[in-house]
Every structure is written in C-alpha cells, then in structure tokens.
NUSESE-976057 format. One line per 10 residues: number of its first residue (from 1); their letters; for each residue x, y, z negated of N, C-alpha, C. Coordinates in steps of 0.001 Angstrom, whole numbers, plus 500000, padded with zeros to 6 digits. Example, Ala and Ser with C-alpha at 12.3 -4.5 7.8 and 13.67 -1.06 7.14 Angstrom:
1) AS) 513190 494310 492200 512300 495500 492200 513200 496700 492200  512850 497750 492920 513670 498940 492860 512900 500030 492130
This chain:
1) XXXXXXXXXX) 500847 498812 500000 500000 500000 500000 500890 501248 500000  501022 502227 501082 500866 503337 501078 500649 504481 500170  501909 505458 499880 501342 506811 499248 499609 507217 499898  500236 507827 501235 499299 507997 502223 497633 507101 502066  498042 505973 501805 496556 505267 501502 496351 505785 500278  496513 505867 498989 496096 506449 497922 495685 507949 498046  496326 508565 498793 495737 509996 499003 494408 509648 499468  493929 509236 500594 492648 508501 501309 491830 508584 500400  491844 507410 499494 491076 506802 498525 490926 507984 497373  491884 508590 496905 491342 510222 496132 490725 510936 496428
11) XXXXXXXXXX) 491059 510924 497942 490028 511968 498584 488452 511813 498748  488587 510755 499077 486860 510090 499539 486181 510061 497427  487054 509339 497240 486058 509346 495740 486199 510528 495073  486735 511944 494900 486615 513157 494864 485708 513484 495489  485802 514238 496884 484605 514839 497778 483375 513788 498018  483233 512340 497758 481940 511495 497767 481298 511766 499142  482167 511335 500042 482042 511803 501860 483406 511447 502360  482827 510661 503458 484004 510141 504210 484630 511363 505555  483362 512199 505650 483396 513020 506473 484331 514139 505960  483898 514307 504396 484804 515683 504094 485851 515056 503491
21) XXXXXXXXXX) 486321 513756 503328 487529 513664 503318 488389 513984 504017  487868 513202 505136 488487 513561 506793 489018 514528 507081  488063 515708 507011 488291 517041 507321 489689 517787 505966  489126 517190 504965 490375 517428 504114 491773 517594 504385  491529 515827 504604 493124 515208 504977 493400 515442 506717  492775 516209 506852 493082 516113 508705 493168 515212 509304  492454 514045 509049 492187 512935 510074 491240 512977 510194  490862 511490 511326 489719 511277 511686 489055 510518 510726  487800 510919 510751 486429 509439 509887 486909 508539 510146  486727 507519 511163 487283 506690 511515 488497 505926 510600
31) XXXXXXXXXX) 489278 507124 510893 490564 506516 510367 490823 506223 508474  490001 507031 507917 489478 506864 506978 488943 505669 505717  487737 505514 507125 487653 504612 506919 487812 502562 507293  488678 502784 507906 489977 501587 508534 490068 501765 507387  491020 502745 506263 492406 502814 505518 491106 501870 503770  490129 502590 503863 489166 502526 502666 489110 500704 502928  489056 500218 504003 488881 498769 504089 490230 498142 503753  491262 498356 504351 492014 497985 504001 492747 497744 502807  492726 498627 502231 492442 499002 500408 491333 497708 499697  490532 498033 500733 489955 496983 499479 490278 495432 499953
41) XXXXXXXXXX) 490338 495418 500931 491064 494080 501197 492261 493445 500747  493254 494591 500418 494315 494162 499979 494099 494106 498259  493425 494749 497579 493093 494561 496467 491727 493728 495743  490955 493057 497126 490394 491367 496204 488578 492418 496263  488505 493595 495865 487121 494185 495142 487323 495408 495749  485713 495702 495272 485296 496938 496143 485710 498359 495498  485921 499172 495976 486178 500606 495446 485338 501422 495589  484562 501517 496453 483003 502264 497072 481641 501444 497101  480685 502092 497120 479520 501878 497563 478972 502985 498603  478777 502552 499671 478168 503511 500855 477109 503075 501784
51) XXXXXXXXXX) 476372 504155 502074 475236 503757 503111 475411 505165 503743  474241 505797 504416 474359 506530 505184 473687 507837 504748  473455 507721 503517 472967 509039 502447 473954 509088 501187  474859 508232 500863 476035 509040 499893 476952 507258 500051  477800 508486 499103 479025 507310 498736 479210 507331 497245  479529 506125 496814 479511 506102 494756 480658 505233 494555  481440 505404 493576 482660 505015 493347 481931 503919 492102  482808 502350 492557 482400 501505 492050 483034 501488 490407  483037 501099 489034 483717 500747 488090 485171 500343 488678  485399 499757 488509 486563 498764 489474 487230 499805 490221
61) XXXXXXXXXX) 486731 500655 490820 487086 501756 491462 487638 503052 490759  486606 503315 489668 486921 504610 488790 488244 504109 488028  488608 502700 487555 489719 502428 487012 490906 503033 488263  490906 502379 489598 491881 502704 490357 492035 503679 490829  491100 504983 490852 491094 505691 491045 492079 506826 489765  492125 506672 488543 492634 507379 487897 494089 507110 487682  494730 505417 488384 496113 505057 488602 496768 505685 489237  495867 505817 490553 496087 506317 491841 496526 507979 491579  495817 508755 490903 495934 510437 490675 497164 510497 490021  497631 509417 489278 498623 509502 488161 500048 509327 489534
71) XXXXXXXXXX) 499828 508249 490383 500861 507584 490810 501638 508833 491900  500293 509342 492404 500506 510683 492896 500873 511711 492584  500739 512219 491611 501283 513663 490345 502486 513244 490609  502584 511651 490232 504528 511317 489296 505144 511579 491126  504827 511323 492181 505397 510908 493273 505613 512576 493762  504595 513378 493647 504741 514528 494151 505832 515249 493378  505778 515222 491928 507016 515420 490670 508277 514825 491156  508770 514019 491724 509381 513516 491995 510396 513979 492997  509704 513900 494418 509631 515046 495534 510541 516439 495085  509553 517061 494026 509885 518360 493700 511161 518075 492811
81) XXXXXXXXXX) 511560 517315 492169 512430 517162 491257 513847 517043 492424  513942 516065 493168 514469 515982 494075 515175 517278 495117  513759 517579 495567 514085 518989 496030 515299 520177 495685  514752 520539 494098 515380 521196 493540 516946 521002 492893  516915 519377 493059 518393 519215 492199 519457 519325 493581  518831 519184 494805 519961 519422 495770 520404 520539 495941  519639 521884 495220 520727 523355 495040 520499 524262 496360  522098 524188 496266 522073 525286 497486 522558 524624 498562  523084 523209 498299 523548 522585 499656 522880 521941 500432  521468 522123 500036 520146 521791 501628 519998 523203 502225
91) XXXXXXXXXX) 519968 522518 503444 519600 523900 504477 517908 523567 505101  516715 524101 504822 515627 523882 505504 515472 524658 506633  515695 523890 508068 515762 524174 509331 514250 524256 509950  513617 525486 510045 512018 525492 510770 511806 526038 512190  511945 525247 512843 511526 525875 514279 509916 526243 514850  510176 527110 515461 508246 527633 515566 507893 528425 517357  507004 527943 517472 506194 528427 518670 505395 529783 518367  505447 530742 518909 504271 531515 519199 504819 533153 519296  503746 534228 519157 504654 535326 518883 505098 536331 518051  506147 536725 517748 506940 537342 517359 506110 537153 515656
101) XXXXXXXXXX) 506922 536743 514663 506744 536855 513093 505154 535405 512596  504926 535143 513929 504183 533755 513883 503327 533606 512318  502492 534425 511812 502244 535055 510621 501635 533670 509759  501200 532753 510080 500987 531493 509292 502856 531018 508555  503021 530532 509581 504237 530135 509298 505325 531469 508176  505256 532203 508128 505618 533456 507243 505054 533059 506164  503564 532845 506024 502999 533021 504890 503416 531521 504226  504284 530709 504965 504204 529405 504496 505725 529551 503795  506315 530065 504943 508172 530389 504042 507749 531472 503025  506971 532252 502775 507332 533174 501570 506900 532192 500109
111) XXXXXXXXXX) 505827 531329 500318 505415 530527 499503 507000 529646 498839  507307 529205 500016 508415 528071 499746 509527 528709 499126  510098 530044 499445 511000 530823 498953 510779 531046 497696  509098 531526 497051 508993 531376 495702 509679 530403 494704  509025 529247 495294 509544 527940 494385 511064 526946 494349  511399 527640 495914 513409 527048 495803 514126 528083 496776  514078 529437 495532 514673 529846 496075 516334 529852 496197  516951 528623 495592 518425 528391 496100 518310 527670 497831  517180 527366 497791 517076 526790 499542 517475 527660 500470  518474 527569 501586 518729 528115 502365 518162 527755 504047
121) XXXXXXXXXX) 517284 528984 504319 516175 528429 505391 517006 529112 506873  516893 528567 507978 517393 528771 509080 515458 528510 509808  515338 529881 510309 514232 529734 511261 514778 530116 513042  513554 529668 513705 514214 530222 515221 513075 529732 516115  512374 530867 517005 511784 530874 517577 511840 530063 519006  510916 529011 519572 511207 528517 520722 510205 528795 521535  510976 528736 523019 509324 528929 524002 508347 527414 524345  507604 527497 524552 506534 526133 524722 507770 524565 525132  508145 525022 526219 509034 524341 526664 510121 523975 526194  510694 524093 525323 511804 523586 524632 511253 522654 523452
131) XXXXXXXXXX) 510011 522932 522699 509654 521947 521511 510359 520697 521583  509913 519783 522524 510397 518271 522470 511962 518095 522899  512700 518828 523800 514047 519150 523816 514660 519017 522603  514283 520220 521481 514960 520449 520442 514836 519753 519294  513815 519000 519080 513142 517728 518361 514021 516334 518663  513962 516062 520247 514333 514901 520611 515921 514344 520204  516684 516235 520675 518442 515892 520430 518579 516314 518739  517317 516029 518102 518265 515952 516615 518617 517615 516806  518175 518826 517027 518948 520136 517244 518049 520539 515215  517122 520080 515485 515635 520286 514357 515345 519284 513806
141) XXXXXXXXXX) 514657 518999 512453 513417 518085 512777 511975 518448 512399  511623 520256 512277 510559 521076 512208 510267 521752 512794  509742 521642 513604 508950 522408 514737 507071 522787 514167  506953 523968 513844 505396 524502 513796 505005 525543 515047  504211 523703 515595 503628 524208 516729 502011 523432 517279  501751 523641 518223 500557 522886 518443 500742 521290 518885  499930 520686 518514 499743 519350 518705 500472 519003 520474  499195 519825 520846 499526 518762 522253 500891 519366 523138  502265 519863 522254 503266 520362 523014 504141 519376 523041  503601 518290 522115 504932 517113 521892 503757 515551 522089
151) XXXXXXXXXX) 502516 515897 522251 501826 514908 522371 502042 513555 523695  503431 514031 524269 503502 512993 525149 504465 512183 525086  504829 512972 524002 506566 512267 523587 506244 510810 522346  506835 509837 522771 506827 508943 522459 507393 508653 520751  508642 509754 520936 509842 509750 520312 508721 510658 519012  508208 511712 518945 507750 512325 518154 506806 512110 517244  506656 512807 515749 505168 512354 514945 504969 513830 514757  503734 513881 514018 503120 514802 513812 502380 514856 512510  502524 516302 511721 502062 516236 510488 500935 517782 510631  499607 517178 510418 498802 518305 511284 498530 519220 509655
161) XXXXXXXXXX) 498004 520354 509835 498175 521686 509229 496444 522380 508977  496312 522831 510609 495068 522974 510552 493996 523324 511988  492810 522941 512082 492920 523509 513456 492668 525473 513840  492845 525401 514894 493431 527084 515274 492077 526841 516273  491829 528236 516753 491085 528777 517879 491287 528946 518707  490722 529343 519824 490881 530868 520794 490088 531957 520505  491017 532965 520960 490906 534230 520857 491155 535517 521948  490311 536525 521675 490596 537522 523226 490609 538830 522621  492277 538771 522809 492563 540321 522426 492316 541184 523232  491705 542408 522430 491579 543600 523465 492362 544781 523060
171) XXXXXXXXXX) 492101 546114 523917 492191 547445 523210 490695 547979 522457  491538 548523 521610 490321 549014 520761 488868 549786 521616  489792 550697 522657 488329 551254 523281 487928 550433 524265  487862 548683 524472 487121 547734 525354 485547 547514 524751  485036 547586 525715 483555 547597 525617 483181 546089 524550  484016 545185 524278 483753 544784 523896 484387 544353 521744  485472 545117 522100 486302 545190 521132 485507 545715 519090  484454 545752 519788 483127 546054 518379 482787 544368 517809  483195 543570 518366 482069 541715 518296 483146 541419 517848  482880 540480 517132 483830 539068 516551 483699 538065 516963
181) XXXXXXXXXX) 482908 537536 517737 482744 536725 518503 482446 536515 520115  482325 535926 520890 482169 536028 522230 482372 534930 522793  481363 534743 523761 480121 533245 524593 481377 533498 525566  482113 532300 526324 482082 532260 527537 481544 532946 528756  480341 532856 528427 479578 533545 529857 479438 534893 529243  479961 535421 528458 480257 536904 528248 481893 537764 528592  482490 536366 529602 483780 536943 529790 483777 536675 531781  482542 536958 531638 482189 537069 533333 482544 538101 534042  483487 538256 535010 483573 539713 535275 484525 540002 535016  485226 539706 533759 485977 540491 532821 487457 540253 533504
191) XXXXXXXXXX) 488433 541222 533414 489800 541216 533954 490661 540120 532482  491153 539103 532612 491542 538314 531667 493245 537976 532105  494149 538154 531186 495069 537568 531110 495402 536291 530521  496382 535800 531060 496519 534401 530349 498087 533837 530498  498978 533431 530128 500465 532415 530238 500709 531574 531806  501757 531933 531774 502098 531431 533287 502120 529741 532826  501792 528657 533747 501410 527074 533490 502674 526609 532593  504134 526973 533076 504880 526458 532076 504690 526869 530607  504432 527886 530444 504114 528334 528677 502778 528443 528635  501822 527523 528750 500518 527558 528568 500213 526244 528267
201) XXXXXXXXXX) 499791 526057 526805 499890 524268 526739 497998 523775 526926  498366 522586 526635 496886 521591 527323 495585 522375 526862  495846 522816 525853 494208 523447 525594 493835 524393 526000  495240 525690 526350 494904 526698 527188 494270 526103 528654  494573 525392 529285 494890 524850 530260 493557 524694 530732  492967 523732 529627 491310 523565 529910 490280 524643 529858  490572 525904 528859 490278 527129 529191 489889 527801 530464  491253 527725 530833 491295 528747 532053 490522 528281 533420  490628 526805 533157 489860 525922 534354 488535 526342 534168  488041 526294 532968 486527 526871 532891 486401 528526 533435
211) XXXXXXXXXX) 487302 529050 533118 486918 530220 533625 487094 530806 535076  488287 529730 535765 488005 529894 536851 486622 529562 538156  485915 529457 537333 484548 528538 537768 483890 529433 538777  483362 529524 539990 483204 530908 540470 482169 531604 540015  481110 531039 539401 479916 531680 539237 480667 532678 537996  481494 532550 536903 481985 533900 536398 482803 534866 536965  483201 534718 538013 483469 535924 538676 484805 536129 538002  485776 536024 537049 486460 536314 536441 487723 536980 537079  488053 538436 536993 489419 538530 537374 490488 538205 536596  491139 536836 536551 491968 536338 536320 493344 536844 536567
221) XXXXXXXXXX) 494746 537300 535399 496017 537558 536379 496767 536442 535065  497699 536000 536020 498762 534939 535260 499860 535708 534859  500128 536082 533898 501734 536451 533472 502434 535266 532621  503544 535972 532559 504813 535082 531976 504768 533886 530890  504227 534701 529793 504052 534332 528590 503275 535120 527621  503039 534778 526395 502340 534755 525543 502322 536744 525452  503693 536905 524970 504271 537975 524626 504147 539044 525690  504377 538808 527209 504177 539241 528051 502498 539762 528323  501622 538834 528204 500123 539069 528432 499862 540241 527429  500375 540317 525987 499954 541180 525122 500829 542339 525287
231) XXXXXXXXXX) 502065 542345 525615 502377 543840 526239 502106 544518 527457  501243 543732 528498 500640 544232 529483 499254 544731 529275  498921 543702 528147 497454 544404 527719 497058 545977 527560  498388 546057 526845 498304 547523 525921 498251 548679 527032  498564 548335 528226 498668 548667 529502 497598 548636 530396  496531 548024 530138 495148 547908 530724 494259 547177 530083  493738 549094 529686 492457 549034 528941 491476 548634 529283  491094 547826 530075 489981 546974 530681 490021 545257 530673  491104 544967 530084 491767 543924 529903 491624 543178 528674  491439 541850 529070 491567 541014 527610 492899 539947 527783
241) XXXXXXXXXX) 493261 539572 526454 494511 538187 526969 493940 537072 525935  493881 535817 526244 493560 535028 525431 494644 534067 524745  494930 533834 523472 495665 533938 522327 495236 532342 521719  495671 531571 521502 495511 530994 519807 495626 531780 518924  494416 531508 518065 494928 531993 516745 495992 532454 515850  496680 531424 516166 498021 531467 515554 498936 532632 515914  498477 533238 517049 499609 534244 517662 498785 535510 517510  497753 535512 517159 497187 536864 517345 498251 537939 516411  498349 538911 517497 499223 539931 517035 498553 541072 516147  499516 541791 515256 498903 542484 514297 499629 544603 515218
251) XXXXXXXXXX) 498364 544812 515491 498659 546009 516111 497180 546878 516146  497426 548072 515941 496496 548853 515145 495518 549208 516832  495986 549152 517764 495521 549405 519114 494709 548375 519814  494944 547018 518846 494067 545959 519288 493315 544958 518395  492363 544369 519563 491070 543991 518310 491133 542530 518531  490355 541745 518079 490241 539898 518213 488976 540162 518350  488552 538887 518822 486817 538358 518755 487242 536749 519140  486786 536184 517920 486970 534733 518074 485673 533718 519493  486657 533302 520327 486056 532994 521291 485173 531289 521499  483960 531666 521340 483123 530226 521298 483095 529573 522764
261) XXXXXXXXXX) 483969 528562 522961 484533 527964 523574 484469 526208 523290  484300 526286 522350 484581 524564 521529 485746 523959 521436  486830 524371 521786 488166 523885 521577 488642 524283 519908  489409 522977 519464 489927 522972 518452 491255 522602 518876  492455 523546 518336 493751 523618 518553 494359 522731 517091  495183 521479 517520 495172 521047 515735 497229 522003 516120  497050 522557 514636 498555 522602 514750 499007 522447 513540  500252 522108 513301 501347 521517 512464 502896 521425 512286  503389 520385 512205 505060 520715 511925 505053 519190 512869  505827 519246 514001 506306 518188 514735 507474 517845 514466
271) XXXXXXXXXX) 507724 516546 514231 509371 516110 513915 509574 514416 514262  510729 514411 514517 511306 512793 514724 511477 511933 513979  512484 512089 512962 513000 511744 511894 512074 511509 510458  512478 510795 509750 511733 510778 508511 511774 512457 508152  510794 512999 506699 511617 513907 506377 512548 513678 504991  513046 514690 505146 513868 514525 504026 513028 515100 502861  513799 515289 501448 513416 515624 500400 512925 517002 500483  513490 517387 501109 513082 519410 501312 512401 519451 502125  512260 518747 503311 511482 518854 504546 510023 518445 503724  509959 517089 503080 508972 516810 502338 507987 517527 501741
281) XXXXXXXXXX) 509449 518429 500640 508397 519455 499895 507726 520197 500646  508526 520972 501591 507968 522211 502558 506385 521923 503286  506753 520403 503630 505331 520281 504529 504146 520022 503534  504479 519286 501960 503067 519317 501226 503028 520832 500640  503438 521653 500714 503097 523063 500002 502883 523362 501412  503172 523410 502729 502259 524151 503917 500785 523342 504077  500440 522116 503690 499257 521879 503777 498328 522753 502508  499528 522673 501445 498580 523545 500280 498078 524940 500949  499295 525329 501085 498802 526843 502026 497734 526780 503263  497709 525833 504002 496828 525799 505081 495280 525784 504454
291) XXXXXXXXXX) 495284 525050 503615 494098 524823 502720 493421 526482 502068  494531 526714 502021 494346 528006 501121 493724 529402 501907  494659 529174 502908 494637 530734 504194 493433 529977 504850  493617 528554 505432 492080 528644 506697 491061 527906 506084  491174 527383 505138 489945 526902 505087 489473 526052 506215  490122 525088 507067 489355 524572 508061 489791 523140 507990  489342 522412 508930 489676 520854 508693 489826 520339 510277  491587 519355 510155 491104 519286 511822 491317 517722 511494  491430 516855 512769 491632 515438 512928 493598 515342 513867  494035 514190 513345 495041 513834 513853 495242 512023 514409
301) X) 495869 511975 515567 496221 511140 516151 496804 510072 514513
C-alpha cells in the first residue's frame, strides 16, 4: 500500500464523496475509486459503504482511517524534517512556462522561502518548446507548466496543481472590457490575437479551431508568442489576446473576462526523476497553495 493510496482513502472518508475527493486530490472518480477497491482488497474488509445518495465510513474503517491520518502527519514530518536538515547545500531548481513573473508560481516560491529559507532556489523561464528538452536531459526536474506540453513524452510524470482557464485580455476602453465573462459567440467579429502554433499548446489549439469557424466571422492575427500578443494588444484598442489563466498579465491598461469555452487547462510541476526531499516538500506546499489561491479541482492522467 501506497502513501498515495492512504491519501485517497482520507480523502473520500473526510469529504463522504468520491466526487469531491476527486476534485480534491486532482484525479479522476474513476481513479478513486479503482484505488478505494484495491484498499479493501488488500486489507480482507470493507472501509466504505456507498450507493448513489452518500458514502459512510464503515467501523473497521473509522479504525483505519485514524492510522492512516497519523501515518501521514509522521510521513509529511518527516519530508519536512528531511528537507530542512539538508541546509544550505540543496539547491531547488524550478523551471516555468508563461509570462513574465508567472504570478501562481511566485505566490508558491514566496510561500516556500517562508519555511526554508536556507534553500537556495534557481528559477528560469522557458518557451513552450523547450519543456520536455529540459526535463528529458536531466537540465531540471521542475517544470510549472501545463499538462499537455509534456503529455507525449513517455519519459515524463506529472504532479497536477490545478485547473486554469481561458481568458481575453483587453484594453480598458474595449467595448467589452466592463464583463467578466464572455460566450464564444460573443467573440464574433471580434479582432483576436493568439500564439504562433509552435508556442501555442493543445488546448489553445482547440480554441482557435473553434473560432476559426466561419459563421463567427472572427478577425483572427497569429503572433509570436504569448508575450508578443499582449504587447501588441496595448497597440490595438479593438483587440483582444487570449491567455491561460496562468499568464494573465497584471497592467492597469488591461482587463480579463473569463472565457466560457469549456476547456479545463490542468497545470502543475512536470518532472522525470523521482523527487527529491526538497522537490517533495515544494510540490506538497504548492498543492497547499493551489488549494488556497484557486479553489478549483482538476483530474490527472
């Protein structure tokens, strides 16, 4: 049995939902519940009772359930104990996608800096295209970026965070720059920027196909990159650029409106290698933080 399976099993008999476990732990239902069977298979008796109007934690269960919280505290203590006795001679190496100051990821190193601060952090920005490069040769083994930039790589895992949006930045005086939200078929017409195909990953991708659809009419222009679309923006005020979440830039001249679309962006820390003791800590205090800043729940492979 699995750390990882005991988290499962806390989760579901805490939240009493396999669904909001899920969403908790960023997996799928599904996968969930595989892990809840397996558990009890390997341990002889049941841990749940479920039907399709609740879930109840069996006796038998409430015993393993309070092993389980314990085994976890000591394991996470552990982790942290670890962490801290290596000093100043760990270096935590974070590589990151998006643009400029990538403000999740900030809010995740200022956290981590609180609690070790003898850790010495090396960050460094990459473009779409390098993720699995710099992952693969051992250059990293933290990359915070979106799921599907390393999703083909064989060689890679993934430790998901949370899911992200789309978004359509404007200038403040765009007719539409008053809404927080915005329909698809309300970007009809509209002059839209977007990432040239090499720096535009799979979910943009499916985006733009929708909007090239002819009945929206869309004037579409392709620029470079991410960074590029939003300094051309500022440049035409009739203009929107569409963003993940994650990159929305902080500038007093421009607005967001979260775009209802149905895409869920899962993003996280991609890496090869086991992690290490510091890498460890870093990624369970960025799920704490993810928890904290979005509030959202995604699913992982």
């Amino acid at each position: 049995m699995k750390i990882h399976d005991l988290e499962v099993f806390c989760a579901v008999a805490e939240e009493k939902s396999f669904v909001k476990a899920a969403r908790r732990l960023y997996i799928s239902q599904s996968a969930v519940t595989q892990l809840i069977r397996k558990i009890e298979t390997e341990l002889g008796f049941p841990l749940l009772i479920r039907n399709k109007h609740f879930v109840k934690i069996t006796a038998q269960g409430e015993v393993f359930y309070r092993a389980a919280k314990e085994i976890l505290q000591r394991y996470r203590q552990a982790l942290d104990d670890c962490a801290r006795a290596s000093g100043s001679k760990e270096t935590l190496s974070v590589y990151y996608v998006g643009s400029s100051g990538a403000p999740f990821l900030t809010g995740m190193l200022k956290h981590f800096r609180t609690l070790y601060p003898e850790c010495s952090i090396a960050v460094r920005r990459l473009r779409p295209d390098q993720v699995c490069s710099a992952l693969e040769t051992e250059e990293t083994n933290l990359v915070f970026t979106p799921y599907d930039l390393i999703a083909d790589s064989s060689l890679l895992s993934f430790f998901p965070l949370f899911q992200d949006r789309h978004y359509c930045i404007m200038e403040a005086g765009h007719p539409d720059s008053m809404k927080d939200r915005l329909q698809i078929e309300e970007l009809a017409g509209k002059h839209i920027l977007f990432p040239s195909k090499r720096f535009r990953p799979a979910h943009m991708q499916a985006l733009v196909s929708r909007l090239r659809r002819a009945e929206l009419h869309c004037e579409l222009e392709e620029v470079y990159n991410l960074d590029n679309a939003l300094i051309q923006l500022l440049s035409h005020s009739d203009a929107m650029a569409l963003v993940p979440g994650f990159c929305i830039p902080e500038h007093p001249r421009l607005r967001a409106a979260l775009l209802e679309d149905g895409a869920q962006i899962r993003m996280g820390l991609a890496y090869r290698r086991a992690f290490s003791g510091m890498e460890e800590a870093f990624a369970q205090l960025s799920r704490d933080h993810a928890l904290r800043e979005t509030g959202s729940a995604g699913t992982a492979d």
